[in-house]
C-alpha positions in Angstrom: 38.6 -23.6 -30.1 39.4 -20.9 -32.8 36.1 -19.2 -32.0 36.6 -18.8 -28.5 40.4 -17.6 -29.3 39.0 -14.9 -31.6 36.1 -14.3 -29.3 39.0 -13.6 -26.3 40.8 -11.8 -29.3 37.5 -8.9 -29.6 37.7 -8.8 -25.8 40.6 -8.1 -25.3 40.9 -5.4 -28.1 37.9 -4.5 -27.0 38.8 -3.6 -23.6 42.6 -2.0 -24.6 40.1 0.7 -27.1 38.2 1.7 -24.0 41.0 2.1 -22.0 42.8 4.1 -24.6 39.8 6.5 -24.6 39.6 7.1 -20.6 43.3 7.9 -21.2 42.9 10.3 -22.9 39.7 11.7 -21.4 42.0 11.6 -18.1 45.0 13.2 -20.2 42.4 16.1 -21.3 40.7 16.7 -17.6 44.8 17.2 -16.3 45.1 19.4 -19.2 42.3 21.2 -18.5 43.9 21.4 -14.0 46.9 22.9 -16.1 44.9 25.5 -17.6 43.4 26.6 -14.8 46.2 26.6 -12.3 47.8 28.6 -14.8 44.9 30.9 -15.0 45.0 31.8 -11.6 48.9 32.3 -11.9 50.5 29.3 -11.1 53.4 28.1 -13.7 52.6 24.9 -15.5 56.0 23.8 -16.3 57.0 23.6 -12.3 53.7 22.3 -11.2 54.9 19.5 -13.5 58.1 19.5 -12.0 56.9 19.4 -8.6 54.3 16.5 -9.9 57.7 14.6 -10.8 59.7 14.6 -8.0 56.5 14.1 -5.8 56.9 10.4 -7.5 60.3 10.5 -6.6 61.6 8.3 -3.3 63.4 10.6 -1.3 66.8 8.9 -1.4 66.4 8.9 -5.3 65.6 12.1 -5.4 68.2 13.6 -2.8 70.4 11.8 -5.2 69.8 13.6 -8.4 69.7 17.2 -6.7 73.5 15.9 -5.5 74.2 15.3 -8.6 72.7 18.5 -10.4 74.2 20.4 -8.1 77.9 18.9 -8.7 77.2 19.4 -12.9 75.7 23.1 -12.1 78.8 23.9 -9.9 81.1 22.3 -12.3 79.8 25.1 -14.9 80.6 27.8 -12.4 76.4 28.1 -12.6 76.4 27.7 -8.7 78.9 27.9 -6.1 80.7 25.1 -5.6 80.5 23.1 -2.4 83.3 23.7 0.1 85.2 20.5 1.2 
């Protein structure tokens, strides 16, 4: 019984290391979609922005703008909403 336990054990380890390395193969290959989108003068920061709220449900994310919006106006950043 022990060997099979530690024999799971490797194979599970085993399995976690190469999923850690496609991560970060993955990680670098969007780094590298970054780079270029940037090269060709696209702005990283709000590609990753737009990348976020594209994950976003649209309720959720109609929410939070509501909500910025009432904190931005409540700074006098934006005008605020007329009742």
């Amino acid at each position: 019984m022990y060997a099979t336990a530690r024999t799971q054990l490797r194979a599970f380890i085993e399995r976690i290391e190469r999923l850690e390395e496609e991560k970060k193969t993955i990680a670098d290959d969007i780094k590298d979609v970054y780079g270029e989108a940037k090269g060709t003068g696209f702005d990283a920061k709000i590609l990753r922005k737009v990348i976020s709220l594209r994950k976003q449900d649209h309720d959720e994310r109609m929410e939070q703008e509501a909500i910025l919006d009432t904190y931005l106006a409540a700074l006098g950043m934006i005008p605020a909403a007329e009742e």
